[in-house]
Backbone atoms as SQL, in Angstrom:
CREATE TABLE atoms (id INTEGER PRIMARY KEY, chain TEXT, resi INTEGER, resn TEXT, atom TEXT, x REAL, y REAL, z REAL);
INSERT INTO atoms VALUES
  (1, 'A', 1, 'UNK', 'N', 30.014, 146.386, -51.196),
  (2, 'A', 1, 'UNK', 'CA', 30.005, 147.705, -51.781),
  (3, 'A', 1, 'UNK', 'C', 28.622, 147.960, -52.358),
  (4, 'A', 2, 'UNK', 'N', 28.151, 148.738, -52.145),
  (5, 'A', 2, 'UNK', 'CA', 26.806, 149.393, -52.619),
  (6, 'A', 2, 'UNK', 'C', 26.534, 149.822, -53.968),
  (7, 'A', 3, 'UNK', 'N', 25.665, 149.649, -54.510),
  (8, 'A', 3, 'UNK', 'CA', 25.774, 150.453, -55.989),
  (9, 'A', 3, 'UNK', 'C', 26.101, 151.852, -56.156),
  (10, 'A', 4, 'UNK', 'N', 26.330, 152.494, -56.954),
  (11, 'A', 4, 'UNK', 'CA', 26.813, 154.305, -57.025),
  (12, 'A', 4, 'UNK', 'C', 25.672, 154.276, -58.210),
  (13, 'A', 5, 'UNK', 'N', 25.345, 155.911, -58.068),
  (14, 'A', 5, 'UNK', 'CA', 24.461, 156.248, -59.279),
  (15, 'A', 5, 'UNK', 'C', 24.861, 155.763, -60.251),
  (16, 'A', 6, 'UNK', 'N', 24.028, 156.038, -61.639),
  (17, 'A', 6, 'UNK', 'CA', 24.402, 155.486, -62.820),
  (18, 'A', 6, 'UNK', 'C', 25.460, 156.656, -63.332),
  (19, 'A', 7, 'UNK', 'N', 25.332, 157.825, -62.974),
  (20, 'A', 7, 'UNK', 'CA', 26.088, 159.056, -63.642),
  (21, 'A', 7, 'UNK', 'C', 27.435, 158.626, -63.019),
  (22, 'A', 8, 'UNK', 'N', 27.307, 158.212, -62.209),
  (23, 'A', 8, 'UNK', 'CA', 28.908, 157.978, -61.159),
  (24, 'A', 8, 'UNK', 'C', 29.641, 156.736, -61.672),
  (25, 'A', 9, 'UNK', 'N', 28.999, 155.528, -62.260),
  (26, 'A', 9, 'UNK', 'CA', 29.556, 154.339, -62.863),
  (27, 'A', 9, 'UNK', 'C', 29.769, 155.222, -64.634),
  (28, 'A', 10, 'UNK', 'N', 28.396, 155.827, -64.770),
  (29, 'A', 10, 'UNK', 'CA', 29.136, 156.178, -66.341),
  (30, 'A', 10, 'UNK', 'C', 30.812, 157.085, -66.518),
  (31, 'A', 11, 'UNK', 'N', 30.616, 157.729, -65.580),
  (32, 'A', 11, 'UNK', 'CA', 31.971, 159.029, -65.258),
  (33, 'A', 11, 'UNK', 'C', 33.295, 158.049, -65.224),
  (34, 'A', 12, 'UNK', 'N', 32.920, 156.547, -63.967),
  (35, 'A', 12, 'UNK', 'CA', 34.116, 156.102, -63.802),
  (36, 'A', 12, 'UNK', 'C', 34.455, 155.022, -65.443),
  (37, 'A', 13, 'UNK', 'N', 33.353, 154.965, -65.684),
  (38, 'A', 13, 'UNK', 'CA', 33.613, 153.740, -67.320),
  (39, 'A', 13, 'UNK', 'C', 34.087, 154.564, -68.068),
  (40, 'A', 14, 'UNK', 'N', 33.657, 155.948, -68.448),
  (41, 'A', 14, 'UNK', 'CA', 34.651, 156.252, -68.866),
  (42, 'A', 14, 'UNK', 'C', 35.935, 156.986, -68.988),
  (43, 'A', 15, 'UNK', 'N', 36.376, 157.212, -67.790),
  (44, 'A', 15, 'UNK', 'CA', 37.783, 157.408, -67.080),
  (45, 'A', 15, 'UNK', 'C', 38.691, 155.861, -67.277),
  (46, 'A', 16, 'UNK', 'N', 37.425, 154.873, -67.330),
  (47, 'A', 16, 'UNK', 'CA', 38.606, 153.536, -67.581),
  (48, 'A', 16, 'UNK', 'C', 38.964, 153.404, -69.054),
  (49, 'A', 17, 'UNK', 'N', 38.374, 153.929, -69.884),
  (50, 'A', 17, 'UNK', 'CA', 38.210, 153.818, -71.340),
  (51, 'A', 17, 'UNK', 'C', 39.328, 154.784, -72.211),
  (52, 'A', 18, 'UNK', 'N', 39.276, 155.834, -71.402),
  (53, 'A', 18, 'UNK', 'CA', 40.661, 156.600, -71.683),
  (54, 'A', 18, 'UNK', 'C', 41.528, 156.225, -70.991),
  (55, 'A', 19, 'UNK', 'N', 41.710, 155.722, -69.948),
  (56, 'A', 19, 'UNK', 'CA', 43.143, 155.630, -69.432),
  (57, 'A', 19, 'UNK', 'C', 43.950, 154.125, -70.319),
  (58, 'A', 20, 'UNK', 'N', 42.600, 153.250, -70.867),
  (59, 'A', 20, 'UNK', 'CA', 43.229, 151.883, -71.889),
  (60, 'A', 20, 'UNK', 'C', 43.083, 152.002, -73.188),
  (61, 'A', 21, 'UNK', 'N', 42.629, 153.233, -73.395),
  (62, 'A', 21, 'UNK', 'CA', 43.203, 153.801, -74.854),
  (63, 'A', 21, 'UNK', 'C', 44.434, 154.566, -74.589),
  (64, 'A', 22, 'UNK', 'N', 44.922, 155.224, -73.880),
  (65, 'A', 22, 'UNK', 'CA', 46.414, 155.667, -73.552),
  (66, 'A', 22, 'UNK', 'C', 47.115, 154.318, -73.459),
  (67, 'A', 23, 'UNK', 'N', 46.865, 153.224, -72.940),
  (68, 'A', 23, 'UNK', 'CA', 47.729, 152.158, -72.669),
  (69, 'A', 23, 'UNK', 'C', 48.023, 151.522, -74.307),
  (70, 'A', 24, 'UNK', 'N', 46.758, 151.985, -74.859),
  (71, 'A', 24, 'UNK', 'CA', 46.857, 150.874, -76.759),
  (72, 'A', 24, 'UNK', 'C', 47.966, 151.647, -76.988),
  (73, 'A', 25, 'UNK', 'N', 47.617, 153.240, -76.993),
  (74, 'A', 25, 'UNK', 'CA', 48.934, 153.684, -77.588),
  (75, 'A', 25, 'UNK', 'C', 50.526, 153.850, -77.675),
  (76, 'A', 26, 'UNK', 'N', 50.124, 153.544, -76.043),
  (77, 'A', 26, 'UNK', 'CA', 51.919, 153.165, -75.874),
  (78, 'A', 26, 'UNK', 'C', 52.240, 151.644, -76.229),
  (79, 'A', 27, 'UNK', 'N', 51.273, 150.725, -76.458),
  (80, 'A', 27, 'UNK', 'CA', 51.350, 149.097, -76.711),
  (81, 'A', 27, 'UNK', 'C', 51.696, 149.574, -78.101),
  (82, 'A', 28, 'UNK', 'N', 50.893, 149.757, -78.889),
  (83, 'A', 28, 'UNK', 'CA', 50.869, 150.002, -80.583),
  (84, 'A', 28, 'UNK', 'C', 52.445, 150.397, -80.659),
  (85, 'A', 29, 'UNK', 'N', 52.600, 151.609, -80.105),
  (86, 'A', 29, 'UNK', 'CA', 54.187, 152.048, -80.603),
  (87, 'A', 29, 'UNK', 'C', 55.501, 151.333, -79.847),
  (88, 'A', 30, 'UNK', 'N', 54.884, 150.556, -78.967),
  (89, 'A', 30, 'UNK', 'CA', 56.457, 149.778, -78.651),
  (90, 'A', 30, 'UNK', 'C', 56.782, 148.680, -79.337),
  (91, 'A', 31, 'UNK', 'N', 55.244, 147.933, -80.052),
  (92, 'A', 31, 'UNK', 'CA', 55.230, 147.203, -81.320),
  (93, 'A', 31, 'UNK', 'C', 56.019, 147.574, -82.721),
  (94, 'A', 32, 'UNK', 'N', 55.810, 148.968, -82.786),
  (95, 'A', 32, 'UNK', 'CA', 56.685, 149.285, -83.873),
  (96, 'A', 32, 'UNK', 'C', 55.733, 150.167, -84.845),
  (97, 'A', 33, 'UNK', 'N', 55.113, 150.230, -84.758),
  (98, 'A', 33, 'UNK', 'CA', 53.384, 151.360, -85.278),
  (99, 'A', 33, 'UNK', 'C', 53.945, 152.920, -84.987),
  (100, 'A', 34, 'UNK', 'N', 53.978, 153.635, -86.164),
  (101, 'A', 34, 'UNK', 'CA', 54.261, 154.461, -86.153),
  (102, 'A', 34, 'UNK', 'C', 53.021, 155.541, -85.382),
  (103, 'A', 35, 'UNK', 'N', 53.282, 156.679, -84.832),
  (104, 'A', 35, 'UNK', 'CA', 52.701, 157.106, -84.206),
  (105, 'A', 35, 'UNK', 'C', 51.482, 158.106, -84.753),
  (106, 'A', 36, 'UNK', 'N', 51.858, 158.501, -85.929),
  (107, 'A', 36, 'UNK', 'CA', 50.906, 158.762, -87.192),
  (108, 'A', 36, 'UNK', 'C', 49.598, 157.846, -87.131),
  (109, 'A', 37, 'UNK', 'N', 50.100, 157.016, -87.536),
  (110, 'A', 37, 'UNK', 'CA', 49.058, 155.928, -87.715),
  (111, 'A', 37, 'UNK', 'C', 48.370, 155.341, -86.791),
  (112, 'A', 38, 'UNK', 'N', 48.878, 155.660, -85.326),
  (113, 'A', 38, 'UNK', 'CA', 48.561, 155.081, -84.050),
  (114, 'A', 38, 'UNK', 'C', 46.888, 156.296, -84.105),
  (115, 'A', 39, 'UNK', 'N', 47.312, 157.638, -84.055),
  (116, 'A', 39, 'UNK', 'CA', 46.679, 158.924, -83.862),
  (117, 'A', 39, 'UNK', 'C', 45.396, 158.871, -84.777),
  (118, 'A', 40, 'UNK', 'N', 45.383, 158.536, -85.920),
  (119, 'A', 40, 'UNK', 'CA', 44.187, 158.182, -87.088),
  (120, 'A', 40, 'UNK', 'C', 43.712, 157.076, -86.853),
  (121, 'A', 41, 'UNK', 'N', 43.963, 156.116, -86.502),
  (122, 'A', 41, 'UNK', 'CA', 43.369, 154.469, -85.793),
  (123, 'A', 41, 'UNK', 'C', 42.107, 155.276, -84.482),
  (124, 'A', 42, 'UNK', 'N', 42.959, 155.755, -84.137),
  (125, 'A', 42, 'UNK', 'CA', 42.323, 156.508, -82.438),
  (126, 'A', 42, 'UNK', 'C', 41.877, 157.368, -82.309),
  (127, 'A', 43, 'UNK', 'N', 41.967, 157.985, -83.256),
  (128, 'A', 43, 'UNK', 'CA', 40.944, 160.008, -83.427),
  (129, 'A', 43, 'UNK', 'C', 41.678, 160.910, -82.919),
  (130, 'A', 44, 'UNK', 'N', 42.792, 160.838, -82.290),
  (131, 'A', 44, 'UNK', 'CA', 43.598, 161.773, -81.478),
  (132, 'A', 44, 'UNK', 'C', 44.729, 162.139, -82.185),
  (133, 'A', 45, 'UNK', 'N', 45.023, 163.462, -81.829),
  (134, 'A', 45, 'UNK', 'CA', 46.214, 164.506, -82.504),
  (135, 'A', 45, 'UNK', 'C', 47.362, 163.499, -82.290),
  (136, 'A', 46, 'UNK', 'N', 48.152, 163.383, -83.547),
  (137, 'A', 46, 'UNK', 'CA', 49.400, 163.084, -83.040),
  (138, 'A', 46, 'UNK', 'C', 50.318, 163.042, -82.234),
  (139, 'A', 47, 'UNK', 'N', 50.231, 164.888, -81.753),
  (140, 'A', 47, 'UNK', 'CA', 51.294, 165.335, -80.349),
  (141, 'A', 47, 'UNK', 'C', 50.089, 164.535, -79.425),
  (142, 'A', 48, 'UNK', 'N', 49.147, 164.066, -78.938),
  (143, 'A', 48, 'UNK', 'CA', 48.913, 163.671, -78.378),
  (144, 'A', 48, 'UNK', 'C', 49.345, 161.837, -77.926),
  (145, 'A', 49, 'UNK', 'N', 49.250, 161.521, -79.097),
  (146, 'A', 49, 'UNK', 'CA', 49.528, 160.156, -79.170),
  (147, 'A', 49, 'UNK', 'C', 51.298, 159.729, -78.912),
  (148, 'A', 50, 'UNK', 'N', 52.296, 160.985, -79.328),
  (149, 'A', 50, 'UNK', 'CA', 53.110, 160.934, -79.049),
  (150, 'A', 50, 'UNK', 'C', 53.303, 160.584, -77.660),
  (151, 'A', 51, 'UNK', 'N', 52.818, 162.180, -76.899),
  (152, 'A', 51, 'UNK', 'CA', 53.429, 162.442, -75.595),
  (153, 'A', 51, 'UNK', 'C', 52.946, 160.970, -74.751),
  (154, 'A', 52, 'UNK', 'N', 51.014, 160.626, -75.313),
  (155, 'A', 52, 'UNK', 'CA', 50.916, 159.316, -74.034),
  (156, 'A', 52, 'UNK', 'C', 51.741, 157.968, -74.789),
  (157, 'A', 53, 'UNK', 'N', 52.408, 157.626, -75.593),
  (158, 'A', 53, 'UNK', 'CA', 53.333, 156.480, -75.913),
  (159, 'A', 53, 'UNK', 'C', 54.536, 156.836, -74.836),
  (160, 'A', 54, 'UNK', 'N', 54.746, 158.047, -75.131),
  (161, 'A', 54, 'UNK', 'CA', 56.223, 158.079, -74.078),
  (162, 'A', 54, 'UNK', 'C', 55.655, 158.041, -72.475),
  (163, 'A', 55, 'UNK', 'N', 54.447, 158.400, -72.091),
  (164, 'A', 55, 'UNK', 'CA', 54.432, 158.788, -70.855),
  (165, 'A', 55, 'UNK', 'C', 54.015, 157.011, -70.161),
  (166, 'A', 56, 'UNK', 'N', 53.221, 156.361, -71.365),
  (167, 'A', 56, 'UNK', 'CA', 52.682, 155.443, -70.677),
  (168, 'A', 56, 'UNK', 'C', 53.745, 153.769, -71.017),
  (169, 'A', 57, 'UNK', 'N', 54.706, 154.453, -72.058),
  (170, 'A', 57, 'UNK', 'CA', 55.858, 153.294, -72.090),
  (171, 'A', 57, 'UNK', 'C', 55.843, 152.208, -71.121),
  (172, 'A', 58, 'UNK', 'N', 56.192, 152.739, -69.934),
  (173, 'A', 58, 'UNK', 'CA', 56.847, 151.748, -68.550),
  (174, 'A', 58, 'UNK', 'C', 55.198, 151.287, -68.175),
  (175, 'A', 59, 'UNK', 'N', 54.104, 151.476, -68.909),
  (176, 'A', 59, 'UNK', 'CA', 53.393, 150.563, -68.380),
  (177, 'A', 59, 'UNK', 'C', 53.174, 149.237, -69.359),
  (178, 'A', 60, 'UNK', 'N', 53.170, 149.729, -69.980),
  (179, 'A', 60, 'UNK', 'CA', 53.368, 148.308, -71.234),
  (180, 'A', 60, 'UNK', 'C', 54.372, 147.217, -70.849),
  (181, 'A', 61, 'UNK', 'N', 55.610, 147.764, -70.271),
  (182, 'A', 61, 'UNK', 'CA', 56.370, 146.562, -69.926),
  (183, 'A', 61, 'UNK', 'C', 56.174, 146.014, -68.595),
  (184, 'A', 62, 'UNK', 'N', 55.663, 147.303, -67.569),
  (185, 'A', 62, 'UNK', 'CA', 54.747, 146.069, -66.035),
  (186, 'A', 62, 'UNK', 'C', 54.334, 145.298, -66.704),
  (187, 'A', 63, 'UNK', 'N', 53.103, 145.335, -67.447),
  (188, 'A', 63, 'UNK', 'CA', 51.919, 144.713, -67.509),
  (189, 'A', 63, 'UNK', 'C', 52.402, 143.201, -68.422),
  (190, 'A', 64, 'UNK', 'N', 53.455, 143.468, -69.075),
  (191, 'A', 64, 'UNK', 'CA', 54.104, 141.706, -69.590),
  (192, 'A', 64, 'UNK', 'C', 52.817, 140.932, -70.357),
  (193, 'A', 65, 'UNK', 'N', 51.664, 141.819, -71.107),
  (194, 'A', 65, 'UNK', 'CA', 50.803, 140.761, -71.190),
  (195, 'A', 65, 'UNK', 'C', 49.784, 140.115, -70.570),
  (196, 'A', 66, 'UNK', 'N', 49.822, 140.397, -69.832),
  (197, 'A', 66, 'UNK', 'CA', 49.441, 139.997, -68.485),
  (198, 'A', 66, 'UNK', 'C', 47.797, 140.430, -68.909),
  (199, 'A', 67, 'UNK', 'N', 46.913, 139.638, -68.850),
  (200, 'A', 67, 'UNK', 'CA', 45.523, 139.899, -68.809),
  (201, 'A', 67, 'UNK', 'C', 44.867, 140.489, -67.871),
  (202, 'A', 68, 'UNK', 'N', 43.822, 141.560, -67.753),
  (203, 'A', 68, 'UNK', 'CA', 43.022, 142.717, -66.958),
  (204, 'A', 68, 'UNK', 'C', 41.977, 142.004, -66.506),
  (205, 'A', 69, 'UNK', 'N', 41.190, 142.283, -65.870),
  (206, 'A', 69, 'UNK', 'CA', 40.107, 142.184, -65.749),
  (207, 'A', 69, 'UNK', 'C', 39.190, 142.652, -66.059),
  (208, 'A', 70, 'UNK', 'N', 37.983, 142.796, -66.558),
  (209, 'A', 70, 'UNK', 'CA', 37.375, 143.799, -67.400),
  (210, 'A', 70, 'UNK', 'C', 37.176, 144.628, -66.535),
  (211, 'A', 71, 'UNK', 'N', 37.422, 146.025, -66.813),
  (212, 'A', 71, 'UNK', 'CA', 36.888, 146.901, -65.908),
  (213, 'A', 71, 'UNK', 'C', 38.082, 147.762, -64.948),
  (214, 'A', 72, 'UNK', 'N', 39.356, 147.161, -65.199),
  (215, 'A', 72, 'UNK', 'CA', 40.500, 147.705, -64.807),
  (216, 'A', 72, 'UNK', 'C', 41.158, 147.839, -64.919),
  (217, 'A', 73, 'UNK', 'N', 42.209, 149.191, -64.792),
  (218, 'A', 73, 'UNK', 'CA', 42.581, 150.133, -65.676),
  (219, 'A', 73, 'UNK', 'C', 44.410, 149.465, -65.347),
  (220, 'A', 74, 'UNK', 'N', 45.249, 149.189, -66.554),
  (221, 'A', 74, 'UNK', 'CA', 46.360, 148.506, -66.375),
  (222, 'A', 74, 'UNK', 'C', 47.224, 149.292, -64.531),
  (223, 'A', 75, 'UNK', 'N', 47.047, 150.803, -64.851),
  (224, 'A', 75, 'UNK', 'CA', 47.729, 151.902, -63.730),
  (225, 'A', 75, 'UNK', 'C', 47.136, 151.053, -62.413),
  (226, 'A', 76, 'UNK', 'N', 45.853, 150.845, -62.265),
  (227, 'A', 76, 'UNK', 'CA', 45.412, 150.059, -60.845),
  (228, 'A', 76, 'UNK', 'C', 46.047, 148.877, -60.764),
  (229, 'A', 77, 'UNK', 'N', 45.971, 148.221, -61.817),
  (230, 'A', 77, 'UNK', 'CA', 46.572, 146.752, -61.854),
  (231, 'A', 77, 'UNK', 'C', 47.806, 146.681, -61.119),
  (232, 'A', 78, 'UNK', 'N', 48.581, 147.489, -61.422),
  (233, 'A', 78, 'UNK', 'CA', 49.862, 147.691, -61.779),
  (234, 'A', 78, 'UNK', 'C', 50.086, 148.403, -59.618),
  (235, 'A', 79, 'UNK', 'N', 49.459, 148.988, -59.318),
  (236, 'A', 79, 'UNK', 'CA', 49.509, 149.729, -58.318),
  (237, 'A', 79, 'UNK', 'C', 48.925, 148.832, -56.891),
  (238, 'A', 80, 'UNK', 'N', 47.814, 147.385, -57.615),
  (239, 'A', 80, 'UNK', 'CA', 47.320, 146.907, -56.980),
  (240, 'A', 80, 'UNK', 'C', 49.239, 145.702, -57.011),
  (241, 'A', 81, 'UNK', 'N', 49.078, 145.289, -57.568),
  (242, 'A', 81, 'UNK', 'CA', 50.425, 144.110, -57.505),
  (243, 'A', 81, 'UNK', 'C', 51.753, 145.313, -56.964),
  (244, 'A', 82, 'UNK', 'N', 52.020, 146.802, -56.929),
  (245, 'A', 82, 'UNK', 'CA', 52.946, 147.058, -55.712),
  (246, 'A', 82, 'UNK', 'C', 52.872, 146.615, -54.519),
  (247, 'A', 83, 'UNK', 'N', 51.547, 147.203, -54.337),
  (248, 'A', 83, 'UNK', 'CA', 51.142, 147.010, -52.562),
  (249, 'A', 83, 'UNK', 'C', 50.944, 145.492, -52.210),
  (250, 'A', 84, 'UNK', 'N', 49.940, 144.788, -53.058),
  (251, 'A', 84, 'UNK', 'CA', 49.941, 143.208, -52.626),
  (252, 'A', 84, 'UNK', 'C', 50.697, 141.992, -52.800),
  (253, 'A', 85, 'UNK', 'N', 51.794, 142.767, -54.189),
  (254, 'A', 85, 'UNK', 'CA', 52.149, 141.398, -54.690),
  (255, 'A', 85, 'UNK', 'C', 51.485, 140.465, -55.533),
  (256, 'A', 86, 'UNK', 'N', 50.431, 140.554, -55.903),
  (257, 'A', 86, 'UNK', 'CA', 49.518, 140.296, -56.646),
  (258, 'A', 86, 'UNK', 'C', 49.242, 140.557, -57.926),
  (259, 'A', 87, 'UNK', 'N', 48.940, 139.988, -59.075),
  (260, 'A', 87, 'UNK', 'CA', 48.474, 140.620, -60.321),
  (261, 'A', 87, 'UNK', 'C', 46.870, 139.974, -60.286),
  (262, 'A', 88, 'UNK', 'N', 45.734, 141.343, -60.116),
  (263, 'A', 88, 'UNK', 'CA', 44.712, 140.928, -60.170),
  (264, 'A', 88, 'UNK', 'C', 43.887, 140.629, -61.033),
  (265, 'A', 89, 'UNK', 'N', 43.086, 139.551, -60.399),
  (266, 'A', 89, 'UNK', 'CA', 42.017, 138.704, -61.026),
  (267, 'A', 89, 'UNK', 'C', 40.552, 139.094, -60.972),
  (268, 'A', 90, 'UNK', 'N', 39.286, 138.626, -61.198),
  (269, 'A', 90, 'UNK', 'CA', 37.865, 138.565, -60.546),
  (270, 'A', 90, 'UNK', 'C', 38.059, 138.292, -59.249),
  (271, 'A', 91, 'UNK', 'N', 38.860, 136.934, -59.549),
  (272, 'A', 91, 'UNK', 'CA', 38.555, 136.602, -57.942),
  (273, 'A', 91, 'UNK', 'C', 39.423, 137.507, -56.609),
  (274, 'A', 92, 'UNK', 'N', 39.779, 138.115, -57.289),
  (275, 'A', 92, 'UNK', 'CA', 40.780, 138.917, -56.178),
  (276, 'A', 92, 'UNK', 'C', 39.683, 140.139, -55.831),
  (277, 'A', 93, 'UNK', 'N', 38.827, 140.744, -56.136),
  (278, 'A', 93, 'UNK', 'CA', 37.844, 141.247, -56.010),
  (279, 'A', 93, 'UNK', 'C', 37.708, 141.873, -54.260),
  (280, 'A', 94, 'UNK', 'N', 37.214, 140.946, -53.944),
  (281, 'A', 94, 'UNK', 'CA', 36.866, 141.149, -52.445),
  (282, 'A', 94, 'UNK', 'C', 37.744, 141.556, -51.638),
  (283, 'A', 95, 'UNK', 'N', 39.269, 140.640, -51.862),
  (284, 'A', 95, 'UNK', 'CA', 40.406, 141.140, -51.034),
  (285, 'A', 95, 'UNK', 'C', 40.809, 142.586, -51.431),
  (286, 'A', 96, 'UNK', 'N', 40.904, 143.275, -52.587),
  (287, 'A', 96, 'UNK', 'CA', 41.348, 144.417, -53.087),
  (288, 'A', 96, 'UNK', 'C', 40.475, 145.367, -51.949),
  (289, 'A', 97, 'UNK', 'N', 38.865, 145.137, -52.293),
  (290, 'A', 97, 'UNK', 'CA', 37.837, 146.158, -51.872),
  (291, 'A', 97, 'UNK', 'C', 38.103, 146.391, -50.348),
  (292, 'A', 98, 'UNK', 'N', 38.433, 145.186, -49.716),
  (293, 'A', 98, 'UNK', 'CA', 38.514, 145.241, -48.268),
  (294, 'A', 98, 'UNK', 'C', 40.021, 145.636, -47.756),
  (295, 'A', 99, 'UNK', 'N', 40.955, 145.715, -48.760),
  (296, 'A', 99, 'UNK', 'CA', 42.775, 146.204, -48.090),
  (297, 'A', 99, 'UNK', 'C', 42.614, 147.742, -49.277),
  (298, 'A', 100, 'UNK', 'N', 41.720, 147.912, -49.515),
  (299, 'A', 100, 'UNK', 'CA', 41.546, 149.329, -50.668),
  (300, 'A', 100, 'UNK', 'C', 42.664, 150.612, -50.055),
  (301, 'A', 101, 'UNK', 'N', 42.232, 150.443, -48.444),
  (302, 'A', 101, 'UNK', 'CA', 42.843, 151.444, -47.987),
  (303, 'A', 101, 'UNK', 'C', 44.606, 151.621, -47.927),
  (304, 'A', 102, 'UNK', 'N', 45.254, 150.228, -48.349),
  (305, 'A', 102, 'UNK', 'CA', 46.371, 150.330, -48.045),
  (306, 'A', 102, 'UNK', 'C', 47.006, 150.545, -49.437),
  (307, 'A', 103, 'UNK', 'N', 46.035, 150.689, -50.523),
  (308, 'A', 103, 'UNK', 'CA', 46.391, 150.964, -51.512),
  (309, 'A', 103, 'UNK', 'C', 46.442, 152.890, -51.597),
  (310, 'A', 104, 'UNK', 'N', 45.379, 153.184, -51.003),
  (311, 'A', 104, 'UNK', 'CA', 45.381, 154.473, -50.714),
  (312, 'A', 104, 'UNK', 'C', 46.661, 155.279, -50.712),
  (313, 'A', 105, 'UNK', 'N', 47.537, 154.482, -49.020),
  (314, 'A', 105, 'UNK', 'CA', 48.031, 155.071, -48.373),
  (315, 'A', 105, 'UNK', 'C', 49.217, 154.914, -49.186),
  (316, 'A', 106, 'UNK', 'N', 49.442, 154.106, -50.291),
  (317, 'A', 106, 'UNK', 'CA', 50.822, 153.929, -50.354),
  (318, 'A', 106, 'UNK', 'C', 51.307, 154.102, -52.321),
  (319, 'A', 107, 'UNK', 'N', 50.210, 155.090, -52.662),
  (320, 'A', 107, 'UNK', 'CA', 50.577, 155.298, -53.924),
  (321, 'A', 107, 'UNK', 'C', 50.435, 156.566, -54.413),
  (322, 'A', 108, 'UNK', 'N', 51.197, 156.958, -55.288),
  (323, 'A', 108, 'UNK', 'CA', 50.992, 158.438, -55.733),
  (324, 'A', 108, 'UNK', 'C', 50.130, 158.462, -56.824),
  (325, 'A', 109, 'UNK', 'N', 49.198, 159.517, -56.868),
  (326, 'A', 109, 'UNK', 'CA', 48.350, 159.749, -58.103),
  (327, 'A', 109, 'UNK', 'C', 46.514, 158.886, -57.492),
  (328, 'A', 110, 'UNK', 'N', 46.876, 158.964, -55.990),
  (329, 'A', 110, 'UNK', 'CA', 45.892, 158.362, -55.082),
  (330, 'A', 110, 'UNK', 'C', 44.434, 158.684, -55.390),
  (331, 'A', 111, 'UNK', 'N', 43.974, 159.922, -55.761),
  (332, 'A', 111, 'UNK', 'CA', 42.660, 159.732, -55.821),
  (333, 'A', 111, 'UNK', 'C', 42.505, 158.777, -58.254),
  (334, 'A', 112, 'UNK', 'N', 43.016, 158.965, -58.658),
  (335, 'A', 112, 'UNK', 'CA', 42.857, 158.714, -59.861),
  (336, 'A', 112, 'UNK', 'C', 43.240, 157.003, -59.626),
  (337, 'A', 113, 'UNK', 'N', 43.900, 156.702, -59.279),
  (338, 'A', 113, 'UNK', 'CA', 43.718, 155.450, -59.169),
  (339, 'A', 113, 'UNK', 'C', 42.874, 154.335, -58.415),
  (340, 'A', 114, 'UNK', 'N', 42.634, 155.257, -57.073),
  (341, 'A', 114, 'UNK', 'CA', 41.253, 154.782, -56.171),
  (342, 'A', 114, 'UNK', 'C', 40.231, 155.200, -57.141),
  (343, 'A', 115, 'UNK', 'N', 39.894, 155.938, -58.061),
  (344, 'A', 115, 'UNK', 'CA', 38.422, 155.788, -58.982),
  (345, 'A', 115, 'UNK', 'C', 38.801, 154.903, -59.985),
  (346, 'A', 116, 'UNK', 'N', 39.959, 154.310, -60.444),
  (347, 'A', 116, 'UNK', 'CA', 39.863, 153.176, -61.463),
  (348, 'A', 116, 'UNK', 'C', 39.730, 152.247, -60.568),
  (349, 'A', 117, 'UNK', 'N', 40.131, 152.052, -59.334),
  (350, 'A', 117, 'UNK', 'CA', 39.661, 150.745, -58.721),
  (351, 'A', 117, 'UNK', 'C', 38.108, 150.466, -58.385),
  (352, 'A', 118, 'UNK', 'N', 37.547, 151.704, -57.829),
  (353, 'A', 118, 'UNK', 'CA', 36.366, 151.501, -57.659),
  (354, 'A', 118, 'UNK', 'C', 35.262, 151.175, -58.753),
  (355, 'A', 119, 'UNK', 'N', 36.539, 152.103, -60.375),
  (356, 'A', 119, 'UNK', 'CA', 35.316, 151.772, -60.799),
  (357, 'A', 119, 'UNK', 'C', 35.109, 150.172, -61.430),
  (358, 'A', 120, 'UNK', 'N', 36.323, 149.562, -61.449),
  (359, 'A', 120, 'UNK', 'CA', 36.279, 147.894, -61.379),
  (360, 'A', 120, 'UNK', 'C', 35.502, 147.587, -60.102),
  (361, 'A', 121, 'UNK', 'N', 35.354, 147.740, -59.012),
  (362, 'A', 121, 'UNK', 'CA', 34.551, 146.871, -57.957),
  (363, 'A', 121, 'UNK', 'C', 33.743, 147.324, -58.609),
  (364, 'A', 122, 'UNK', 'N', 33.036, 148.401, -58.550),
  (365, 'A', 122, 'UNK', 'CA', 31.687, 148.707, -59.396),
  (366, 'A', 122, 'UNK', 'C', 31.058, 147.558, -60.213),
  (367, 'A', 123, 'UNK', 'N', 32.134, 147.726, -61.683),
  (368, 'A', 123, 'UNK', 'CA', 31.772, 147.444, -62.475),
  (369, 'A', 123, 'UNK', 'C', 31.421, 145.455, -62.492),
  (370, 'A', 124, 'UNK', 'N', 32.537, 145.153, -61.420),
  (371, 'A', 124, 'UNK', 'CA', 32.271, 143.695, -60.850),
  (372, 'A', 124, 'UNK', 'C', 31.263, 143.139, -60.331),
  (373, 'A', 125, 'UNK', 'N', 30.588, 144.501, -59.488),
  (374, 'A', 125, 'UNK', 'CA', 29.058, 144.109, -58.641),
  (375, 'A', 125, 'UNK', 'C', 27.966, 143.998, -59.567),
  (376, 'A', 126, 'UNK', 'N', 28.437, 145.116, -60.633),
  (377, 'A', 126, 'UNK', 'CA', 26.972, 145.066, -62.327),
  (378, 'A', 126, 'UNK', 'C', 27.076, 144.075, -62.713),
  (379, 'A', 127, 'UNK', 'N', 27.901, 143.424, -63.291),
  (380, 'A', 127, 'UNK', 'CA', 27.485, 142.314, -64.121),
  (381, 'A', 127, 'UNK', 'C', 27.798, 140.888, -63.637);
């Protein structure tokens, strides 16, 4: 994979940065953190913090804990282990980039999750 501009890695870092601050907030409140307090921790309106605890619930319990890789967003994770069976690693890296397409073909919410993946290969080739 080739490098992407810097404007194009900054856009996708931080598309990954909000989508795992939506994930804290549904983690925080299935812990038991009231959602008040979730919203002032995080800078965000309450009705906000509400609606992504409820929306992003069922990802907190895929994910079991389960450690990320830096750079990728739990929703890819989560979308990458439908299609492969897999919960990915670093080293899973190469295989993801090269079966990318069958991730494509077989998930809904396809372009938002093909830019959290890319922007983990990305972010895998930087550092």
């Amino acid at each position: 994979m080739t490098s992407a501009p810097k404007e194009v890695r900054d856009k996708l870092h931080t598309l990954y940065l909000k989508s795992e601050m939506y994930y804290e907030i549904a983690e925080a409140r299935s812990e038991g953190e009231a959602v008040i307090d979730i919203a002032r921790r995080l800078g965000v309106s309450v009705s906000s913090a509400s609606k992504m605890s409820r929306q992003i619930a069922w990802m907190v319990e895929r994910r079991d804990n389960r450690p990320l890789p830096i750079g990728l967003t739990t929703q890819a994770a989560i979308a990458i282990e439908d299609e492969f069976g897999i919960w990915p690693t670093d080293d899973d890296k190469l295989f993801v980039e090269r079966n990318a397409s069958r991730i494509f073909n077989s998930v809904e919410g396809k372009r938002a999750i093909m830019a959290e993946i890319g922007a983990w290969l990305l972010y895998q080739q930087d550092h």
